[in-house]
Each structure stands twice: as C-alpha cells, then as structure tokens.
C-alpha positions in Angstrom: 98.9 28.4 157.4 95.4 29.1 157.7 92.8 30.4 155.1 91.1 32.4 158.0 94.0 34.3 159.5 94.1 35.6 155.5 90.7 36.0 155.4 91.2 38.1 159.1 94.1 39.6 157.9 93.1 41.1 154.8 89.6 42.5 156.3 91.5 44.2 158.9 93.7 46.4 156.4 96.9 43.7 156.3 99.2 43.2 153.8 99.4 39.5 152.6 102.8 38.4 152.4 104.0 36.5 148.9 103.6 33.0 150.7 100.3 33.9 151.5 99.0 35.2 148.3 101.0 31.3 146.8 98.9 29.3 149.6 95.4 31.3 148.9 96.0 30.7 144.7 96.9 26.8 145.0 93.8 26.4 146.8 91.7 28.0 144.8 93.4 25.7 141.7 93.2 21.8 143.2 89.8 23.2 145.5 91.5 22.7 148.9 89.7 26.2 150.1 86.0 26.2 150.1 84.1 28.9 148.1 82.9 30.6 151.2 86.0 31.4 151.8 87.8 32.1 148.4 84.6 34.8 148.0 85.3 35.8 151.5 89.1 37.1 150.8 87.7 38.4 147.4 85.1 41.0 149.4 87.9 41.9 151.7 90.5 42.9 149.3 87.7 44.6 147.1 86.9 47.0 150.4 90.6 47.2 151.3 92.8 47.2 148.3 95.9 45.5 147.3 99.3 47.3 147.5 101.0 46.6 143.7 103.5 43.9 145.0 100.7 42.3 146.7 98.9 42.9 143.0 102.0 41.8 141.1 102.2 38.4 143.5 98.3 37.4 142.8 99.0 38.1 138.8 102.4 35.7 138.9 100.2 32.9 141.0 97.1 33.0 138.9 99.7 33.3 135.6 101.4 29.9 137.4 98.4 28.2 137.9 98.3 26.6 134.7 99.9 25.9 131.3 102.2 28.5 130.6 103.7 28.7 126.3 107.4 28.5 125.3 107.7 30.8 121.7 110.9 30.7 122.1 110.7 28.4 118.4 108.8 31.4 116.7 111.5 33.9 115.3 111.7 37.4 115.5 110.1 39.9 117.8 106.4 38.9 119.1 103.6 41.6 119.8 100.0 41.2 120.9 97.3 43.2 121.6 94.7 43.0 124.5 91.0 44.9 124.9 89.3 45.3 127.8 86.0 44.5 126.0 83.6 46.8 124.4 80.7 47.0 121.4 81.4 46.8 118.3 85.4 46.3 119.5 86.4 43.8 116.4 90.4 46.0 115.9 92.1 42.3 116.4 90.9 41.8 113.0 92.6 44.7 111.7 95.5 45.2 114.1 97.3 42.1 113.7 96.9 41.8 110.0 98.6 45.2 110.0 101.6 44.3 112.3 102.0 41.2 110.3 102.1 42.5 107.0 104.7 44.9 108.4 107.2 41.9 109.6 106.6 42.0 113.4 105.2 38.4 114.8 101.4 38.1 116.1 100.7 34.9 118.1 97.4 35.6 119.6 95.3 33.7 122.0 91.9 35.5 122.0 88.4 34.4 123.7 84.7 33.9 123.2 82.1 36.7 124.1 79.6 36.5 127.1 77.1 38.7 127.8 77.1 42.0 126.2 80.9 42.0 124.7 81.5 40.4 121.7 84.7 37.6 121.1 87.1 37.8 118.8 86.9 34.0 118.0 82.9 34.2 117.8 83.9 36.5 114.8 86.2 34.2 113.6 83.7 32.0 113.7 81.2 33.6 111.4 83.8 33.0 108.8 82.8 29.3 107.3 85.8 26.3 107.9 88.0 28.5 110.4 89.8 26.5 112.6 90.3 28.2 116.2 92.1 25.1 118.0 95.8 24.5 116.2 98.4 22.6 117.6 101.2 24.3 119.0 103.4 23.1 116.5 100.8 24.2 113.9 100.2 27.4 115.3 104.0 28.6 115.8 104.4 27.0 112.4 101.7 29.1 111.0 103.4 32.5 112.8 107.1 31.9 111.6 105.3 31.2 107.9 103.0 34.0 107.7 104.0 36.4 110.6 99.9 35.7 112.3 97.8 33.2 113.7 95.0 33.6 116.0 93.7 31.1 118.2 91.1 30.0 120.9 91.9 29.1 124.9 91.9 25.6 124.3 94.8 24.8 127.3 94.2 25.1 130.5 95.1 28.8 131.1 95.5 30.2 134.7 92.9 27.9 136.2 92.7 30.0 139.1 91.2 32.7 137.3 88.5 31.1 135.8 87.1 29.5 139.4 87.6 33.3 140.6 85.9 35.0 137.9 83.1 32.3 138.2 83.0 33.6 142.2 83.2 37.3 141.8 80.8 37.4 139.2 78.0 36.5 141.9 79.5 37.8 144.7 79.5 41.7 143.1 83.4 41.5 143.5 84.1 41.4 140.1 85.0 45.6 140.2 88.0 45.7 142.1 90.6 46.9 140.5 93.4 44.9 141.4 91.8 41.3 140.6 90.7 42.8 137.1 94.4 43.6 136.8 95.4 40.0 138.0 92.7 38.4 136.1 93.7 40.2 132.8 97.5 40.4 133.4 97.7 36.7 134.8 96.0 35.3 131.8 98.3 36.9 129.5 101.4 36.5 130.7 100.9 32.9 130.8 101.6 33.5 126.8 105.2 34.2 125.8 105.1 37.7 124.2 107.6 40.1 124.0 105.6 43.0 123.4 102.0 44.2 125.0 99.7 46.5 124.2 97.0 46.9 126.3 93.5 49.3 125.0 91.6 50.0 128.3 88.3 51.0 127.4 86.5 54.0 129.4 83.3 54.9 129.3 79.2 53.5 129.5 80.5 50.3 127.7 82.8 49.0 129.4 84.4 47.9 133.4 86.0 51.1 134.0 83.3 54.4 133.5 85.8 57.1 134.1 88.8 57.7 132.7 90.3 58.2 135.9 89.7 54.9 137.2 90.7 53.7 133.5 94.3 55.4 133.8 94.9 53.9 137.2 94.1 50.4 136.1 96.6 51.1 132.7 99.4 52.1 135.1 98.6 49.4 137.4 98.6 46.4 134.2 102.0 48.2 132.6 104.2 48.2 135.9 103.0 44.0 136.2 104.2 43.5 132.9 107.1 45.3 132.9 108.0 43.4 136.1 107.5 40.6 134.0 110.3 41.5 131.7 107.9 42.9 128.7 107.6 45.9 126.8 104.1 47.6 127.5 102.0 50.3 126.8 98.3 51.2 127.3 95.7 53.5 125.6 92.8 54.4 126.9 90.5 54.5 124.8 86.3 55.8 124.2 83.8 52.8 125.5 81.4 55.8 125.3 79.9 54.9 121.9 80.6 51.7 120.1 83.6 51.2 117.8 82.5 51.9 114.2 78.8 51.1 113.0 78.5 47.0 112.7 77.5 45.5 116.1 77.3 41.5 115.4 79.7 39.0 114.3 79.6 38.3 110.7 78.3 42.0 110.4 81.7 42.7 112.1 84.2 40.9 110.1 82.5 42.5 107.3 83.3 45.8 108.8 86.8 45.0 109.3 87.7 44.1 106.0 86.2 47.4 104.2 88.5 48.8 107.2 91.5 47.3 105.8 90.0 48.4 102.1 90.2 51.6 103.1 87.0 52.0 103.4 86.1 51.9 107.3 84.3 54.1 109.7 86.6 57.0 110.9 86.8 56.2 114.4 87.2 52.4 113.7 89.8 53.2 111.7 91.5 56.2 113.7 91.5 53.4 116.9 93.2 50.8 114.6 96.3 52.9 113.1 96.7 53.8 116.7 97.5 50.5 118.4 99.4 49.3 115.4 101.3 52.2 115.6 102.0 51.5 119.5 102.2 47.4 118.5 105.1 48.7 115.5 106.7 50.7 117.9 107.4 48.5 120.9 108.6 46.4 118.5 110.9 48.5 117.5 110.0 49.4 113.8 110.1 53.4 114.7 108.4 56.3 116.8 105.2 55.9 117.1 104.1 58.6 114.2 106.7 56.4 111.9 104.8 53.5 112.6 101.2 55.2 111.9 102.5 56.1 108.2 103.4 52.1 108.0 100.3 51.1 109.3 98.3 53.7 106.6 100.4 52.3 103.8 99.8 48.9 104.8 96.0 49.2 104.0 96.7 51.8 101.7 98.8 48.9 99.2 96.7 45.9 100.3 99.5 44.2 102.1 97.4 44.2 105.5 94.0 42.9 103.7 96.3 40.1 101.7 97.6 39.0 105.2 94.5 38.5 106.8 93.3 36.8 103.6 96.6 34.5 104.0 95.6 33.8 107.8 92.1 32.7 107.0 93.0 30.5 104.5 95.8 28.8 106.6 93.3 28.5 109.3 90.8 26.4 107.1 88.7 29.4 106.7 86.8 30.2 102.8 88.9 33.0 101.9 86.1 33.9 99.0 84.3 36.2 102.2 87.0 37.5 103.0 88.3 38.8 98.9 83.8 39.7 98.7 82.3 40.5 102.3 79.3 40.6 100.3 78.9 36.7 100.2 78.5 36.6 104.0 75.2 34.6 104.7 72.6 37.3 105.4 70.2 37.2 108.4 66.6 36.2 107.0 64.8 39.3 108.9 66.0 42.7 109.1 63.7 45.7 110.8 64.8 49.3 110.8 64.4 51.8 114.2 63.5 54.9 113.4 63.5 58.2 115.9 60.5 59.1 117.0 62.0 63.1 117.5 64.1 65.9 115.7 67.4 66.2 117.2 71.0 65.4 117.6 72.2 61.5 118.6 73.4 62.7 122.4 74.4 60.3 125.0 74.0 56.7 124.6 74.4 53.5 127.1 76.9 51.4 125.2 76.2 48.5 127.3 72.8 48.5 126.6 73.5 48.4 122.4 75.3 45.3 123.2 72.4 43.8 125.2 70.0 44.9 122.2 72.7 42.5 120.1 72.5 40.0 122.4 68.8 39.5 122.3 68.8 39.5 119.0 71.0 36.2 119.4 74.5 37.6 118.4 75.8 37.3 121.7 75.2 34.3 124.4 74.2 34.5 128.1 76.2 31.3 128.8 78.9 29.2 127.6 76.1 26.6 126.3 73.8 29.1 124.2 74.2 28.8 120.5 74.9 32.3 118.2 73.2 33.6 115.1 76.4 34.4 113.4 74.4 37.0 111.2 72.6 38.8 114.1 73.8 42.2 114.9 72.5 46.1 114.5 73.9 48.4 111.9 73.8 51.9 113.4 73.1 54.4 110.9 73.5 57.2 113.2 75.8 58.2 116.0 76.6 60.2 118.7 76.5 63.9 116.8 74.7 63.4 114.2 71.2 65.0 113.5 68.2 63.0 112.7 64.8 64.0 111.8 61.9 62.0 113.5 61.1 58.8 111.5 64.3 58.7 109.9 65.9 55.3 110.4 68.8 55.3 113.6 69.6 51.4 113.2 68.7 48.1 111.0 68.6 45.1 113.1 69.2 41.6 111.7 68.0 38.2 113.1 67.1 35.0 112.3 64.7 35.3 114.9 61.7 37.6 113.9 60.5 38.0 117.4 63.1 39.5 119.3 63.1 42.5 116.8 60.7 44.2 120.0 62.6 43.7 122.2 65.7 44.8 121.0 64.0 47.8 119.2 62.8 48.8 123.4 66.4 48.8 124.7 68.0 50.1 121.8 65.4 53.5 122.2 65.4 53.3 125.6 69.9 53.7 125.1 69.5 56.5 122.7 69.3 60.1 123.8 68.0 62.5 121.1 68.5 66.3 122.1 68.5 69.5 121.0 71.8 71.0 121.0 74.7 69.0 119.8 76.7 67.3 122.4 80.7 68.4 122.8 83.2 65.9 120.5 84.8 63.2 122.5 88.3 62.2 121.4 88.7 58.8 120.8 91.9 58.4 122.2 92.3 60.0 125.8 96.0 59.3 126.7 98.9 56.9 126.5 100.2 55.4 129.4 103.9 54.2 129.2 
C-alpha cells in the first residue's frame, strides 16, 4: 500500500477502505508517513468529506493508537462528561460533584487550556496541593471510595491525534468536521466509560458557529459512540456569551463552588442541572426531569459541595478554599472597564473575552508558558442588560499591571452596546439522542 494512491484517492472523492484508514493512522503514530503527506490527506478529506464508517474507522484507529484504560475494577455504572471548549466553561466542577453525590461513578480524564479555552486541570490547579497525576490503582481506588476523581492526560492517549492536531492546526484543516469528531471521539473512548455525555458548544466562542453545523457534529459523535457499545447523548449548548460571570482559573473554581452553594449565576447554573440530569439519566437513575429534581436537591442539601470538598482533599488539594472561596490568593492589580455609552450589552465575540483572559496571563499560548492562577475578568454585565456610560462592564485581575490595556482594547472592541435590547437566547438549543 501506498500513502499516495490515499492521498489520490481521497482528493478524487474516494472512499478509503478500513485497511486504508489502519495503514494512514500507524504511520502517522511510529512517523513512517512524512508530514507532507499526513497534511496532504488531511486537506483532501477536509474538501471532500468522510462517509461515517469512514469517520467511525479513523475514530477506532486514532482510539488504538495508544494506551487504552480497563475500569472494569471500579464498581458500579461510570459516566463522564465532555465540552467542546468555551469561556468561562468550568461545569466539570460542578457536574461530576453532582453525579457523585448521587451514587453514579465519575472517572474523568480532563486537559489543560491553550489559547483562548480554559482547562479543567488549570482550574484544578489554582487550588493549592492538588494532585492531577494518580496512579491507576490510586485513581480507581479514589472512584470506588468516593464515587469521583479527576485527573490529567498523563498516558500516552491516542498518539495519533496529537501529531494530527499539531498538523491541522497549521495547515487551516483543523475545521473539518469529521477529524474534530475523530479527534474528540478517539480520545475518549480510549477511556472505559459506560456512559457519555457530550455539550457541543455553538456559537462566537467556540468550533462550531451555527447550531446547524453544531447538531450535525452531535449526531455524528453519538452514532461513533454508540457503535462503540456506549450510552450517549449530546446538548448543544450557547457558546454565544460565556458561561456565568468568572473568566479565569481560580476566579472560576470560585464561581463553581457558590454554584454548588446555591448561589451561582443562572445560566451557569441552568447548564449544570442540565447535563447532570442527562449524566443521571443515562445512568439509569430516572427520566431526565427526575434527575434534574436530584441534581437541585443535591446542591440544595450540600451533598454535591461536600463531594467535591471530599475529592479535593483526596487529591492532596487544601480543602479550607474550597469550605471559604474567599481565601483564594487574590491578583495584586485589578482595573475596572467601564462603557463609554448608554445602552443594552448586545452582541459579543466570545472568543475574543477569552483572548482578553489570556493576555492578562490566565491562559497560555503554548504548552511551556506559565499561568497567573488569579488572572481572569469578572463581567459585571451581560448580554441584555442595560448600562449607562461609565458604569463599570468588567474588573480585570492580573499580576501583571501592564496588560490591563491591552485586555481593556479587546474586551471593548468584543462588546456591542445598542439601543434596543437584543432577543433572549436559550441556553440550551436541543438534545440530540
């Protein structure tokens, strides 16, 4: 087999065969095919497409690529969650407490942040002593004992992915809806889970900006998984705005635990009770409106704040920020942004509130850049809301005094202030089953 007659059979509208897709992958892992040419068949299936079994064969090959995880020792029915990536997106926080506290098993693998999406573990992070690399021993351990452990991508997960990933993102291949779908779906299956829910965001902060395009790449993710033998489900879900107010990492975890106090933004909130109701349900705990009342009483008791509590603790993390947010180490500068008209908060370009994070150093550009755990943005209005010029929109935080400019420039440049009010959004478009 040859890696051009691929190459020339995919650019000509073919359909690669299973053994094809299998030859193309293991080259890509142990570097038999040169770049050139890995980027050359990624450009030819983003013009021409991928059937789904083609699709479902590059998810298993990237999935077998690497170190796949036996759970078969953790008892009782496993659930996880995955995000597409957004702003402000920190409902793994609150999520998986809530499924835990409610007896189903979360064993999550998450990852860092890069660019203008936040990582769960960088979050994790901002909480002093956690511990994001367990054994596997430890970490099924720590899940049978306390129903949740969360955890970095410490093994070598679907290899091929990453090497692709690294390719796309500089050959402007990285939109093509079936290798987001194999890059996603491969990674994840390559965990044993019995249950997936998947939250596909839409909108100006994330991959897919249209809900359309957003639906077709849910469907696409469920039918692989379910091939896989898994229980799935999608939401799509509003990337139009970010997710509640903090925008930052400690300023984040901070945000979730008010959340799970009861005390959280209402669209935070609203987005959280919905994928633990969907998490609940696949598990098999109830319809999905059963499971929402669970998931309310959960933080309504405390049973979902004294889980996560539980988990930090196990995890070597100081439990005393978790039981007082307020002890969080604080940014040393903070510098409000104020409108400079009357009007309503109208459109804004999600994207471009994470960047304004990111150069205030709560994000990183690359794998080697170091984070200012406190850094982040506090919006103190949104979408809808009216605000009178030189009333305060945000409070910026940084250990780094001068990129307050900079930040305040693309956070104004983001905002639309209007006249008229703009139309209400739901949160939650559909469910995709």
């Amino acid at each position: 087999m040859r890696m051009y007659d691929v190459i020339k059979k995919k650019r000509d509208g073919g359909e690669l065969s299973t053994e094809e897709i299998n030859y193309f992958v293991k080259g890509v892992t142990d570097g038999s095919i040169p770049d050139y040419q890995i980027s050359a068949l990624c450009m030819a299936i983003y013009f021409k497409g991928m059937t789904s079994r083609e699709t479902c064969d590059l998810t298993f090959a990237v999935r077998d690529s690497g170190d796949r995880l036996d759970f078969s020792e953790i008892n009782g029915i496993r659930v996880d969650k995955h995000s597409t990536g957004g702003v402000g997106d920190k409902t793994s926080l609150v999520v998986a407490p809530i499924v835990a506290s409610l007896g189903v098993k979360v064993a999550k693998m998450s990852g860092r942040g890069l660019g203008h999406t936040g990582g769960t573990i960088d979050k994790l992070e901002a909480i002093d002593g956690f511990q994001t690399t367990l054994s596997d021993a430890d970490f099924m351990k720590q899940v049978n004992d306390i129903g949740f452990a969360i955890v970095g991508q410490s093994r070598q997960f679907a290899p091929a992915d990453k090497k692709l990933y690294a390719l796309r993102d500089v050959t402007a291949t990285v939109d093509s809806m079936p290798l987001i779908a194999a890059s996603i779906m491969g990674k994840k299956l390559a965990a044993d889970d019995d249950c997936i829910v998947l939250d596909v965001k839409t909108g100006s902060g994330s991959f897919m900006k249209t809900v359309e395009d957003s639906k077709a790449l849910a469907k696409l993710m469920v039918d692989i998984g379910k091939s896989a033998g898994k229980k799935m489900v999608a939401l799509i879900t509003n990337m139009d705005r970010p997710l509640g107010r903090a925008i930052g990492n400690s300023l984040e975890v901070i945000e979730a635990v008010e959340t799970l106090q009861g005390k959280g933004p209402a669209d935070f909130t609203e987005v959280c009770l919905t994928l633990a109701a969907y998490m609940l349900s696949l598990a098999g705990k109830g319809s999905a409106e059963e499971c929402r009342a669970m998931a309310e009483k959960a933080i309504a008791d405390g049973s979902a704040l004294k889980k996560l509590i539980e988990t930090v603790g196990a995890q070597g993390g100081n439990k005393k920020l978790i039981e007082n947010p307020a002890t969080f180490a604080k940014a040393k500068y903070s510098h409000a942004v104020k409108s400079v008209r009357d009007g309503y908060i109208g459109a804004v370009d999600t994207e471009a509130y994470g960047l304004a994070s990111l150069a205030l150093g709560a994000g990183r550009n690359t794998v080697e850049d170091e984070i200012d755990y406190s850094a982040g943005i506090i919006l103190k209005r949104k979408t809808g809301d009216f605000v009178k010029a030189g009333e305060e929109i945000a409070t910026l935080y940084s250990c780094n005094k001068q990129s307050f400019a900079r930040a305040e420039e693309i956070l104004l440049s983001a905002t639309e202030v209007c006249k008229d009010k703009p139309a209400e959004e739901p949160l939650v478009y559909c469910i995709v089953e």
